[in-house]
PDB file of N, CA, C and O in Angstrom:
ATOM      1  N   UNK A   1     177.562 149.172  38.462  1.00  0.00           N
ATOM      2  CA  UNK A   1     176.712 150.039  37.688  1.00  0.00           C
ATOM      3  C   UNK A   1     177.270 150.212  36.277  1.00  0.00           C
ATOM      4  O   UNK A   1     176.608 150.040  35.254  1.00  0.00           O
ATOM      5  N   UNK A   2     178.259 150.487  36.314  1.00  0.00           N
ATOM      6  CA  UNK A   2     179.209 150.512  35.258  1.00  0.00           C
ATOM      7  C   UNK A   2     178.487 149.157  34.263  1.00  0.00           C
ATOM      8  O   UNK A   2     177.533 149.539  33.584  1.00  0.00           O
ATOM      9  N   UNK A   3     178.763 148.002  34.152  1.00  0.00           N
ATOM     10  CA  UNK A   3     178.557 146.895  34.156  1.00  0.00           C
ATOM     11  C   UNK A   3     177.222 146.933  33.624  1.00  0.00           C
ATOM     12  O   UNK A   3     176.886 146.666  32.470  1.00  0.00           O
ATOM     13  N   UNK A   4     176.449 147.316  34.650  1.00  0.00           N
ATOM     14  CA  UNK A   4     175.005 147.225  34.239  1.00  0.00           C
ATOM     15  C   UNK A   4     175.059 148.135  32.949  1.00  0.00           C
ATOM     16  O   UNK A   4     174.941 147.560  31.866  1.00  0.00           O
ATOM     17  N   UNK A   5     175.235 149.557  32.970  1.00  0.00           N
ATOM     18  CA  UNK A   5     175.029 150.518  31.791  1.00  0.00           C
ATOM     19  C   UNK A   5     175.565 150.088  30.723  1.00  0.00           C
ATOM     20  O   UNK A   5     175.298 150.728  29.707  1.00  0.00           O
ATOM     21  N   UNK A   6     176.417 148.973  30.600  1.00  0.00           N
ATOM     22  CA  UNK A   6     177.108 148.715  29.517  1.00  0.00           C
ATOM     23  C   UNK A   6     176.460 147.781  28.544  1.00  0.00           C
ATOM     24  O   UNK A   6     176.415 147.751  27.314  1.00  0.00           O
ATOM     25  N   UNK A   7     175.845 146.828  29.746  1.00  0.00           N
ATOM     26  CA  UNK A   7     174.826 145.535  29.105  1.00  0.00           C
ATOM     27  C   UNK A   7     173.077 145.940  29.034  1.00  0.00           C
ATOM     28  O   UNK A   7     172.294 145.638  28.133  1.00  0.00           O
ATOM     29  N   UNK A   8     172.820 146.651  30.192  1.00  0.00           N
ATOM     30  CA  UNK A   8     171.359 146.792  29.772  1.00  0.00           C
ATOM     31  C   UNK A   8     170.425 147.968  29.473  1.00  0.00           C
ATOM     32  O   UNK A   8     170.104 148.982  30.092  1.00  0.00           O
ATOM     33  N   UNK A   9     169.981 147.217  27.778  1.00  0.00           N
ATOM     34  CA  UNK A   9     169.941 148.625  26.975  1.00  0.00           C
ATOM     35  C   UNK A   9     168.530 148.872  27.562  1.00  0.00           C
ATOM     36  O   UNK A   9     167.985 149.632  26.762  1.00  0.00           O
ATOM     37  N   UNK A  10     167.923 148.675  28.282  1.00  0.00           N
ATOM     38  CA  UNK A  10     166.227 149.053  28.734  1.00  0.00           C
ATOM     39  C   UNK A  10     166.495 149.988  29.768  1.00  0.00           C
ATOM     40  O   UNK A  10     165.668 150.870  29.998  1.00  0.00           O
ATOM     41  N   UNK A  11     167.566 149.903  30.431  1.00  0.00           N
ATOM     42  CA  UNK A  11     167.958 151.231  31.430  1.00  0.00           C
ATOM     43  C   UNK A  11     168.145 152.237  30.753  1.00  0.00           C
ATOM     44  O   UNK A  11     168.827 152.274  29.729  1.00  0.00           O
ATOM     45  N   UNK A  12     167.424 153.362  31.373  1.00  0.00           N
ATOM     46  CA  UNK A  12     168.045 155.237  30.650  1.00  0.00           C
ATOM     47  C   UNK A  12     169.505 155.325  31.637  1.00  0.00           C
ATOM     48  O   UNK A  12     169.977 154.561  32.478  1.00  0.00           O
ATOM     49  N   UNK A  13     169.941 156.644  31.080  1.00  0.00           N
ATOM     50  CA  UNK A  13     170.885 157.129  32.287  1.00  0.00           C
ATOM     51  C   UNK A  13     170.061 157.542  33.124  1.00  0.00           C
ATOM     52  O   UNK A  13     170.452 157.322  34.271  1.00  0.00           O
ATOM     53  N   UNK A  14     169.134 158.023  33.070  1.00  0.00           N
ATOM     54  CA  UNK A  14     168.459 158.845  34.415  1.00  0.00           C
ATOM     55  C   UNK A  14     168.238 157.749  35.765  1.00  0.00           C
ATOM     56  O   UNK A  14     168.424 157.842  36.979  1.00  0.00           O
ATOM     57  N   UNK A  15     167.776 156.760  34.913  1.00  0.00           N
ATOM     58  CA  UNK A  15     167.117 155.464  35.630  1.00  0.00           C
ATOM     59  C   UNK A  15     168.330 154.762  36.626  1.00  0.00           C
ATOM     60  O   UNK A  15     168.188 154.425  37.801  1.00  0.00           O
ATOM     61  N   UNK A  16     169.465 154.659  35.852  1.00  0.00           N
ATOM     62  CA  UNK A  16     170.986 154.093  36.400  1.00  0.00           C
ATOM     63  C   UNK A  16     171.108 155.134  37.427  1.00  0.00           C
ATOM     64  O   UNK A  16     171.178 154.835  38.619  1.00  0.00           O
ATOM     65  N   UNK A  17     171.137 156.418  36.981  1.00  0.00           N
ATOM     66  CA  UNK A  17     171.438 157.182  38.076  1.00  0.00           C
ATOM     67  C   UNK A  17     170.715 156.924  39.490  1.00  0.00           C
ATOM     68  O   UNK A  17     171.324 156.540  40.489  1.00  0.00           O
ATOM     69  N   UNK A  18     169.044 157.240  39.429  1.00  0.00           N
ATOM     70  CA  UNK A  18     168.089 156.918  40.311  1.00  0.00           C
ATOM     71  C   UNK A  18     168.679 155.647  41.396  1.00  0.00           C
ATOM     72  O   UNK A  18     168.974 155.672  42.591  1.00  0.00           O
ATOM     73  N   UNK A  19     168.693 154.437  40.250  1.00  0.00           N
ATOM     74  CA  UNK A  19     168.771 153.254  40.833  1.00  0.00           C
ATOM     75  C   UNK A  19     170.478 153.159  41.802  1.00  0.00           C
ATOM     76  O   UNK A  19     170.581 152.401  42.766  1.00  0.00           O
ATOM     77  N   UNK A  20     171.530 153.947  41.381  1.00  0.00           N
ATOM     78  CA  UNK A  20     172.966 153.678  42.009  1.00  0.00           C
ATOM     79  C   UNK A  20     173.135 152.989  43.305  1.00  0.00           C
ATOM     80  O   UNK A  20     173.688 151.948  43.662  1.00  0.00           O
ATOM     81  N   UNK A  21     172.281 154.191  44.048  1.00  0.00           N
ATOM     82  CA  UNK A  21     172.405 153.820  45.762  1.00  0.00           C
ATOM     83  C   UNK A  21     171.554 152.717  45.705  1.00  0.00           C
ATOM     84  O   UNK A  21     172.072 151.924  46.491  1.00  0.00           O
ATOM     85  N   UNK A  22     170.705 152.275  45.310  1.00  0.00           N
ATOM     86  CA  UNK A  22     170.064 150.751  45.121  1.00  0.00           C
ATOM     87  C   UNK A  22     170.713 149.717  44.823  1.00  0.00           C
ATOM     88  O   UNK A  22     170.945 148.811  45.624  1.00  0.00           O
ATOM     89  N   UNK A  23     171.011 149.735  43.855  1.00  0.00           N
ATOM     90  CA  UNK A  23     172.158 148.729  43.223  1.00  0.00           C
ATOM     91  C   UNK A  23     173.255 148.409  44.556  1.00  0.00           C
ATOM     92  O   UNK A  23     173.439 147.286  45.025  1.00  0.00           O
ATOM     93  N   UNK A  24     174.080 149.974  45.146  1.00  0.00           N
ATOM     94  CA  UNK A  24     175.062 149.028  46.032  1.00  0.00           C
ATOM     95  C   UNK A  24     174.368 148.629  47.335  1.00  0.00           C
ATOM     96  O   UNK A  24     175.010 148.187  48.288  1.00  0.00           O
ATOM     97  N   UNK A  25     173.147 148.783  47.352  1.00  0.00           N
ATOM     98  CA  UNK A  25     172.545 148.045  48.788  1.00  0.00           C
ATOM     99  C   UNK A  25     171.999 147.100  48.370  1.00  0.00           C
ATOM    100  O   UNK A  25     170.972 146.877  49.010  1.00  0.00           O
ATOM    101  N   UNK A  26     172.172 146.437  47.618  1.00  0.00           N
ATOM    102  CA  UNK A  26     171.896 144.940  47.260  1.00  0.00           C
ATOM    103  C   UNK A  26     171.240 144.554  45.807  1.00  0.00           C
ATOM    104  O   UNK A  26     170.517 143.565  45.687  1.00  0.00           O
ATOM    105  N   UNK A  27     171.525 145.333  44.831  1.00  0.00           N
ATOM    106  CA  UNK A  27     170.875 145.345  43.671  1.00  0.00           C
ATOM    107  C   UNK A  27     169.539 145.239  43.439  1.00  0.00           C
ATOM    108  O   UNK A  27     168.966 144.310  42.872  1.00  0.00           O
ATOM    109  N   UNK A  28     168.990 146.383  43.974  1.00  0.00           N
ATOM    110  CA  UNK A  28     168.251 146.990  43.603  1.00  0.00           C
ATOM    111  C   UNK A  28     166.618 147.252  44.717  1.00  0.00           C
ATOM    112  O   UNK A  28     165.413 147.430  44.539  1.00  0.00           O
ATOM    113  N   UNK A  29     167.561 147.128  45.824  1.00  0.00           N
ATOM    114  CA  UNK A  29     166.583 147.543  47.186  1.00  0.00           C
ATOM    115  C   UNK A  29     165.918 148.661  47.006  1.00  0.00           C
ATOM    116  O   UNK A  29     166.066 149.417  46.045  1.00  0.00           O
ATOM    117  N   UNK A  30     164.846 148.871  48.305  1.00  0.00           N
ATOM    118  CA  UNK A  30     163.970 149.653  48.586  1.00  0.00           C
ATOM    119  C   UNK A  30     164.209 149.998  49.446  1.00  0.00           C
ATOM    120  O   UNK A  30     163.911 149.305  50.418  1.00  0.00           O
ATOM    121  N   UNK A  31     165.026 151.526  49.705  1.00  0.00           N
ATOM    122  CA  UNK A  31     165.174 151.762  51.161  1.00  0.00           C
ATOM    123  C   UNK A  31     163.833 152.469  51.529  1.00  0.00           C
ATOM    124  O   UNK A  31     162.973 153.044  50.863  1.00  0.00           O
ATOM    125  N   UNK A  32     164.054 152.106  53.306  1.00  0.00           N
ATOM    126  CA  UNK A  32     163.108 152.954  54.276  1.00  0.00           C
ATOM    127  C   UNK A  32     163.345 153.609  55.068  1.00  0.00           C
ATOM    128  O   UNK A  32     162.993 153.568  56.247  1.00  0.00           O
ATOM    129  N   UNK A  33     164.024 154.361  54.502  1.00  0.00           N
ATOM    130  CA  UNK A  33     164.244 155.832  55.796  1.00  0.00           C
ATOM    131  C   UNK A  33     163.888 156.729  56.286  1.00  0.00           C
ATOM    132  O   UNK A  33     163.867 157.753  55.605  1.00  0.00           O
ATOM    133  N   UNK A  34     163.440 156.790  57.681  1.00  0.00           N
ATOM    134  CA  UNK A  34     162.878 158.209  58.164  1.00  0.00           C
ATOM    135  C   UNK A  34     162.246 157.884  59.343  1.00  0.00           C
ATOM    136  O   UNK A  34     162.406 156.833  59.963  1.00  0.00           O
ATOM    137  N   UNK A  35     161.524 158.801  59.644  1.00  0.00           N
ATOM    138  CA  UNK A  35     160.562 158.274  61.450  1.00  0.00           C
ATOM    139  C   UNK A  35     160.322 157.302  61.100  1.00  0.00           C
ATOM    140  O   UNK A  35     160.522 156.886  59.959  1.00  0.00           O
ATOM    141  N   UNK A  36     159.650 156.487  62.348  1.00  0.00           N
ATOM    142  CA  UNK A  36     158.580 154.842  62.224  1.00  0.00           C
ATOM    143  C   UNK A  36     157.517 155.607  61.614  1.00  0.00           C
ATOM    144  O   UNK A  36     156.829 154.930  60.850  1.00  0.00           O
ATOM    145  N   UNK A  37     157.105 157.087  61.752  1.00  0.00           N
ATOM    146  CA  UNK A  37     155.513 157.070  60.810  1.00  0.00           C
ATOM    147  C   UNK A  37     156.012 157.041  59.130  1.00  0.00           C
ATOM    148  O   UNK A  37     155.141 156.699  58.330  1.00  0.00           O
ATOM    149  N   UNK A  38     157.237 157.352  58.644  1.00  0.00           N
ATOM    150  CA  UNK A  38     157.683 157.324  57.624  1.00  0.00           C
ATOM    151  C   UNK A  38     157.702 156.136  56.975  1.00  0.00           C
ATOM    152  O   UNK A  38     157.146 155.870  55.909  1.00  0.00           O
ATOM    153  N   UNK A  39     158.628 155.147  57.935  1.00  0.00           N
ATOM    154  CA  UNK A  39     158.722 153.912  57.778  1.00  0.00           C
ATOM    155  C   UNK A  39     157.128 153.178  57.093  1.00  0.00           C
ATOM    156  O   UNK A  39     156.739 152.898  55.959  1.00  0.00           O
ATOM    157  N   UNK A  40     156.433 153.060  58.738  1.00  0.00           N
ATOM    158  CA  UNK A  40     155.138 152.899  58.458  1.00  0.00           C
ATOM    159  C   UNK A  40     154.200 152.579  57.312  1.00  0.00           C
ATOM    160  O   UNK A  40     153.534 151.642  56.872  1.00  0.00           O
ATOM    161  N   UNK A  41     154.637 154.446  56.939  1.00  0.00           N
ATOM    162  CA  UNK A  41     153.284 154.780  55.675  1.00  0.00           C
ATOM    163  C   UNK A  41     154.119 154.128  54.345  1.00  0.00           C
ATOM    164  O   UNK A  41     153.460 153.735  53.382  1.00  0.00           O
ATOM    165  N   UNK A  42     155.512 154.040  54.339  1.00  0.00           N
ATOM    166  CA  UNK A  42     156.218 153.309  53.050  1.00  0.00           C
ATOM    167  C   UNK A  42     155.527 151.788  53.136  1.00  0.00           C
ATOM    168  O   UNK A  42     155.247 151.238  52.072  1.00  0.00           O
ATOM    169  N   UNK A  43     155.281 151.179  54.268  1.00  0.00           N
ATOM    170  CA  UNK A  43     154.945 149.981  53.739  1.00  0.00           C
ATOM    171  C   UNK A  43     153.685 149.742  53.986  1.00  0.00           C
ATOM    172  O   UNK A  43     153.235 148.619  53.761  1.00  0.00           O
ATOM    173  N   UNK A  44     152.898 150.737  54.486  1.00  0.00           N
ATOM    174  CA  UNK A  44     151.498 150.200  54.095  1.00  0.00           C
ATOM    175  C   UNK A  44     151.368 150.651  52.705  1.00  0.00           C
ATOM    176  O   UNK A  44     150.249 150.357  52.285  1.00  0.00           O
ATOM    177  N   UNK A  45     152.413 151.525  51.439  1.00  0.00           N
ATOM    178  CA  UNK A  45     152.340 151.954  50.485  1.00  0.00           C
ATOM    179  C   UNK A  45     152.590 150.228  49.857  1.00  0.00           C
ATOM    180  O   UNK A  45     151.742 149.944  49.011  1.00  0.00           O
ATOM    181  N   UNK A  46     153.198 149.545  50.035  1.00  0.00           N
ATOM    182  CA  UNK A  46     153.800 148.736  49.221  1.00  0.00           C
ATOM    183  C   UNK A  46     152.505 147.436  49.337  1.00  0.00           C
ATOM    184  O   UNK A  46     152.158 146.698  48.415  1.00  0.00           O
ATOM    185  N   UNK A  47     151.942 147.450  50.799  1.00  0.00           N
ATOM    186  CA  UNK A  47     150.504 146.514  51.088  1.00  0.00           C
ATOM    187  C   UNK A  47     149.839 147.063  50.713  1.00  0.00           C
ATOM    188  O   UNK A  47     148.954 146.208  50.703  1.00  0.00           O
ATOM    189  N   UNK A  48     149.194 148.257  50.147  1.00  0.00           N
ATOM    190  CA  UNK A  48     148.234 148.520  49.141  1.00  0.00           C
ATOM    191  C   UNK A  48     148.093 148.513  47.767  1.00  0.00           C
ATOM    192  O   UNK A  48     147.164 148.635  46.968  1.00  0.00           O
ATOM    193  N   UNK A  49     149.471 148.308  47.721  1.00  0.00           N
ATOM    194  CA  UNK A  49     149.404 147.901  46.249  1.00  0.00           C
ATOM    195  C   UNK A  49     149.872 146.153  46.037  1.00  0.00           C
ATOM    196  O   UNK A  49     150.255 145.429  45.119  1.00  0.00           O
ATOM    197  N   UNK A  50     149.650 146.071  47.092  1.00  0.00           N
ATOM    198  CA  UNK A  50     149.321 143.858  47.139  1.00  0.00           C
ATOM    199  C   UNK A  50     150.462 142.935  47.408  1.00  0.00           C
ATOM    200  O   UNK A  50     150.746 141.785  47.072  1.00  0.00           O
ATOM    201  N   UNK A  51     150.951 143.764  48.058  1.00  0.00           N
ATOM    202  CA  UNK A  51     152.541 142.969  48.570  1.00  0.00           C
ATOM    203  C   UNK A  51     151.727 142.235  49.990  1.00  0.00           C
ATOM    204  O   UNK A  51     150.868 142.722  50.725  1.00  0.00           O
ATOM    205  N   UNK A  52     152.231 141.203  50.012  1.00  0.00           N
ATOM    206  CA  UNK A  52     151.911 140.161  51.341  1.00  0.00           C
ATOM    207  C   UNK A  52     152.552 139.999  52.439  1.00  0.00           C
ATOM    208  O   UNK A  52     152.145 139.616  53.536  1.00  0.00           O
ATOM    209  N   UNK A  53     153.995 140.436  51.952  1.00  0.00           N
ATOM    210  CA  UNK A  53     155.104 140.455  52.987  1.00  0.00           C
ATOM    211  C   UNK A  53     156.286 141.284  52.462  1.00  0.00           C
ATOM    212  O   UNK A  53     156.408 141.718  51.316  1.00  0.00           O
ATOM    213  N   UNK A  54     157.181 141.438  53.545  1.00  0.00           N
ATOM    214  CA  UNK A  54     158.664 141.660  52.689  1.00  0.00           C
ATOM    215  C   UNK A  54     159.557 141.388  53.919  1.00  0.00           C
ATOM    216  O   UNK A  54     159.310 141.284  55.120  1.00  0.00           O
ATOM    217  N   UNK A  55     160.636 141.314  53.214  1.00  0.00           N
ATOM    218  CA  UNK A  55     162.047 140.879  53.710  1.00  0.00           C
ATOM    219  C   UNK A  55     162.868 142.035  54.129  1.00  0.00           C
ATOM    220  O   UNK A  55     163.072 142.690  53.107  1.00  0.00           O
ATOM    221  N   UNK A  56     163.307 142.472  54.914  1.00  0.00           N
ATOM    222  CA  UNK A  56     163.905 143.451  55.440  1.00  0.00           C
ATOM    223  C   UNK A  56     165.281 143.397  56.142  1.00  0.00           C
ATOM    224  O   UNK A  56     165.543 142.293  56.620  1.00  0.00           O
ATOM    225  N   UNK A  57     166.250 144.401  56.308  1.00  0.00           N
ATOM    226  CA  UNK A  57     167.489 144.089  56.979  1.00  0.00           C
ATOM    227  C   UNK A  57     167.799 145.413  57.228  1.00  0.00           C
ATOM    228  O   UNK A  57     167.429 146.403  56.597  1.00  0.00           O
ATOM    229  N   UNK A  58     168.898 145.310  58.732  1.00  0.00           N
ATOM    230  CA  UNK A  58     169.097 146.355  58.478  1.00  0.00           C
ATOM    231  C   UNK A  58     170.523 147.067  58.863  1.00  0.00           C
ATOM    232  O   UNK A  58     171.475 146.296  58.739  1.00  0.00           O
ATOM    233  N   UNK A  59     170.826 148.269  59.266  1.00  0.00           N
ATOM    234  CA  UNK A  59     172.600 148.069  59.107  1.00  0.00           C
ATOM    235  C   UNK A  59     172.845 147.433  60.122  1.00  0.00           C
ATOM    236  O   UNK A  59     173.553 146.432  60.011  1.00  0.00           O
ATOM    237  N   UNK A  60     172.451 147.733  61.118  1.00  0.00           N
ATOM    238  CA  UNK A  60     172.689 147.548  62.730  1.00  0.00           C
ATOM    239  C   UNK A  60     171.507 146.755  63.024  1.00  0.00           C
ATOM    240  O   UNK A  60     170.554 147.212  63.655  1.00  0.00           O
ATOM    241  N   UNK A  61     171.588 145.064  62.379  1.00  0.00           N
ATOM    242  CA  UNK A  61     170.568 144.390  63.200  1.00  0.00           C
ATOM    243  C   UNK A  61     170.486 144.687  64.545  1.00  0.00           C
ATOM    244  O   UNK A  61     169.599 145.475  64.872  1.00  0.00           O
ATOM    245  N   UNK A  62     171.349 144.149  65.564  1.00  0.00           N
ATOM    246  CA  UNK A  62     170.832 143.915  66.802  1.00  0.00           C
ATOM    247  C   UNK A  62     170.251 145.535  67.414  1.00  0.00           C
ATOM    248  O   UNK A  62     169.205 145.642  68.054  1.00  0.00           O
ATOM    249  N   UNK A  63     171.189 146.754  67.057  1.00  0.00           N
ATOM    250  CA  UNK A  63     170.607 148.002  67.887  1.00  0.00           C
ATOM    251  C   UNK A  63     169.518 148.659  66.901  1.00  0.00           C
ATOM    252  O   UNK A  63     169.376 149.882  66.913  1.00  0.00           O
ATOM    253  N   UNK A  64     168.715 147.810  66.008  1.00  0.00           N
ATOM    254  CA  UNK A  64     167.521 148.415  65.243  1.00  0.00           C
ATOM    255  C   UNK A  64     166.915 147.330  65.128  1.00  0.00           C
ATOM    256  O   UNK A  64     166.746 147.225  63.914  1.00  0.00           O
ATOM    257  N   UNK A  65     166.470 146.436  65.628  1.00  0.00           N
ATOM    258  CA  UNK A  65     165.619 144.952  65.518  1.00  0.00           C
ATOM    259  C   UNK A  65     164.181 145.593  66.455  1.00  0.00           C
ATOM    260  O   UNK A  65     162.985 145.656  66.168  1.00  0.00           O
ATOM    261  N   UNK A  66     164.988 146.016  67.703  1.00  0.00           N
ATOM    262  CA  UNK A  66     164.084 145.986  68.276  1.00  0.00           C
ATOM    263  C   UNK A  66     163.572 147.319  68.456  1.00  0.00           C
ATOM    264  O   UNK A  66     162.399 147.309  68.829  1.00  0.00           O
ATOM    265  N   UNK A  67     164.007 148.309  68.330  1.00  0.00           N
ATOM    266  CA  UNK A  67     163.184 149.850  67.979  1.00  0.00           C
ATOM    267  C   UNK A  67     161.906 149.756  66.850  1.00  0.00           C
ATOM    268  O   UNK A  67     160.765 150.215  66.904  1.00  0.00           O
ATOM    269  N   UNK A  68     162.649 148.909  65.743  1.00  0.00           N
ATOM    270  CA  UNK A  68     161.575 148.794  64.806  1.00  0.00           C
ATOM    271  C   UNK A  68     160.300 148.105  64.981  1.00  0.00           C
ATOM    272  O   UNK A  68     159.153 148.173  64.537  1.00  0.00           O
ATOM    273  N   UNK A  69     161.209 147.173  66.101  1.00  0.00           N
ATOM    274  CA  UNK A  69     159.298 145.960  66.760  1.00  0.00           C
ATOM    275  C   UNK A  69     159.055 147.020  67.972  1.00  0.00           C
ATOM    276  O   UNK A  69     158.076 146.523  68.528  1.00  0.00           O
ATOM    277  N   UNK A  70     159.335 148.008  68.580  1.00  0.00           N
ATOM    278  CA  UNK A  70     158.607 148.632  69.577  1.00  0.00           C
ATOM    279  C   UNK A  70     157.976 149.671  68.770  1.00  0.00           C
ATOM    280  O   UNK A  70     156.759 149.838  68.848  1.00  0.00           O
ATOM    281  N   UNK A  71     158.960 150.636  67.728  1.00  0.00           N
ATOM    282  CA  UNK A  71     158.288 151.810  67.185  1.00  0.00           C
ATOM    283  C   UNK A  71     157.375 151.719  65.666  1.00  0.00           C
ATOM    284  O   UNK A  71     156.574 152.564  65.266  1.00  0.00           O
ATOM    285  N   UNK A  72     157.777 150.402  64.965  1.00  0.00           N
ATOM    286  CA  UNK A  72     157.303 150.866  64.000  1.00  0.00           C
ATOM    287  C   UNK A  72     155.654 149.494  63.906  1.00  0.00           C
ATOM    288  O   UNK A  72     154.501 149.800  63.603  1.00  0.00           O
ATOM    289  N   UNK A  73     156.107 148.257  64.234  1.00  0.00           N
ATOM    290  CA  UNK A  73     155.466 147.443  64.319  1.00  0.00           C
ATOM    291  C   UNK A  73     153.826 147.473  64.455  1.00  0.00           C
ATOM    292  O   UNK A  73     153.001 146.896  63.747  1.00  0.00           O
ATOM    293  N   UNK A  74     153.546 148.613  65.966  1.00  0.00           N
ATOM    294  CA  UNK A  74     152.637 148.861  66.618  1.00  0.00           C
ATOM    295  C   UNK A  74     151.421 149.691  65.672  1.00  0.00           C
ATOM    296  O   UNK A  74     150.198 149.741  65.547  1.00  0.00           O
ATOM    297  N   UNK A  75     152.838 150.369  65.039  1.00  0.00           N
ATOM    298  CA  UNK A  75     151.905 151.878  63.545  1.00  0.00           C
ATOM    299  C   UNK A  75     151.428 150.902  62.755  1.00  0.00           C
ATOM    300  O   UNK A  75     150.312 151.283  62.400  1.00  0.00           O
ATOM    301  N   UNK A  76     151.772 149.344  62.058  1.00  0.00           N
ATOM    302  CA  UNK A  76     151.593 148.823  61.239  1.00  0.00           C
ATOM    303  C   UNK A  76     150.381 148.053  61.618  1.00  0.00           C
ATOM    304  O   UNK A  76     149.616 147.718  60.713  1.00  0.00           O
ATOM    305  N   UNK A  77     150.007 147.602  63.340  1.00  0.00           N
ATOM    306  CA  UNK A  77     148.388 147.574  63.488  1.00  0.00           C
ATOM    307  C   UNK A  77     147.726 148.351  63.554  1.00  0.00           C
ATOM    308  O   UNK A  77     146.595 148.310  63.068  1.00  0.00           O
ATOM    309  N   UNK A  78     148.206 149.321  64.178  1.00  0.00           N
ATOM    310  CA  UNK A  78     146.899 150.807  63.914  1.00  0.00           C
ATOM    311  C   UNK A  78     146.589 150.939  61.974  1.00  0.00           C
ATOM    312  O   UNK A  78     145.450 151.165  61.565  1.00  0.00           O
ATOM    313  N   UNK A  79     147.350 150.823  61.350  1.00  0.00           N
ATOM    314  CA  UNK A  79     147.149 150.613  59.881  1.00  0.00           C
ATOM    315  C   UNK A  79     146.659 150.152  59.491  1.00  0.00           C
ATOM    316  O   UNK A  79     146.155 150.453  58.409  1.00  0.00           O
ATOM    317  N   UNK A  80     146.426 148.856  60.249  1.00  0.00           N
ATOM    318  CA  UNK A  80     145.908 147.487  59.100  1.00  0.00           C
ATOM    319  C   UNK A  80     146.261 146.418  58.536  1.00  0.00           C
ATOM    320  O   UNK A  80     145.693 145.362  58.259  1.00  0.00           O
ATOM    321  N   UNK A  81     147.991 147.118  58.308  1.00  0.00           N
ATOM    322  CA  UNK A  81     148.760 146.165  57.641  1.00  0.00           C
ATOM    323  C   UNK A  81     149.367 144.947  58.397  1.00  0.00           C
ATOM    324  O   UNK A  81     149.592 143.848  57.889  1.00  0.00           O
ATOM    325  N   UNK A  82     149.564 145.258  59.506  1.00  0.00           N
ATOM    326  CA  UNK A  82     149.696 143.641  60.472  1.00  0.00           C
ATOM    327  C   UNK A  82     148.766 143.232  61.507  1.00  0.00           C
ATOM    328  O   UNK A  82     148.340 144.118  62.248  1.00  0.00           O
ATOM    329  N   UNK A  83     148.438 142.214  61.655  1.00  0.00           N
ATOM    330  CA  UNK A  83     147.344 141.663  62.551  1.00  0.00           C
ATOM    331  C   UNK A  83     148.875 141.866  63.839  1.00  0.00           C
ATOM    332  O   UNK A  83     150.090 141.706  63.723  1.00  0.00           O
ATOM    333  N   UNK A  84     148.060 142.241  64.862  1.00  0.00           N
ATOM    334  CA  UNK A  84     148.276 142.013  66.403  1.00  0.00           C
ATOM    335  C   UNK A  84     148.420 140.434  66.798  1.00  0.00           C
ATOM    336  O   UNK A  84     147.722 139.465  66.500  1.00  0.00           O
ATOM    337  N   UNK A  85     149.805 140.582  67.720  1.00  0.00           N
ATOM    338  CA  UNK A  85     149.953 139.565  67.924  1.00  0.00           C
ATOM    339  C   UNK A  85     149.688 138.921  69.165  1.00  0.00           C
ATOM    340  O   UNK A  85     149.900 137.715  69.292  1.00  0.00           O
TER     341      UNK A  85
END
């Protein structure tokens, strides 16, 4: 961050600040935290505004792979945003 504030003059401080915890989760992620309806409504936020897909990870692949395909997956056809498989 340091680094960044030093070289890029289009960043505010406010913005560096905002962005910090972004920056160290991979320069400049989108976290999704909260219930699967939380989860959910964040990314049918991001498919309504015309995203096609996204790439996701998470701390604990193997003990959150599959909570997220039982809990959150299912909200994302009731949504719209994923066709049933």
């Amino acid at each position: 961050m340091r680094l960044q504030g030093l070289h890029a003059q289009s960043f505010t401080t406010e913005m560096l600040e905002m962005f910090r915890g972004r920056f160290a989760g991979g320069h400049g992620v989108c976290p999704l935290i909260g219930s699967p309806e939380d989860v959910a409504a964040e990314i049918e936020r991001f498919h309504d505004a015309g995203f096609g897909g996204m790439t996701l990870s998470f701390v604990d692949y193997v003990g959150e792979l599959e909570y997220f395909a039982q809990e959150v997956l299912p909200r994302l056809e009731r949504l719209g945003v994923r066709q049933p498989r």
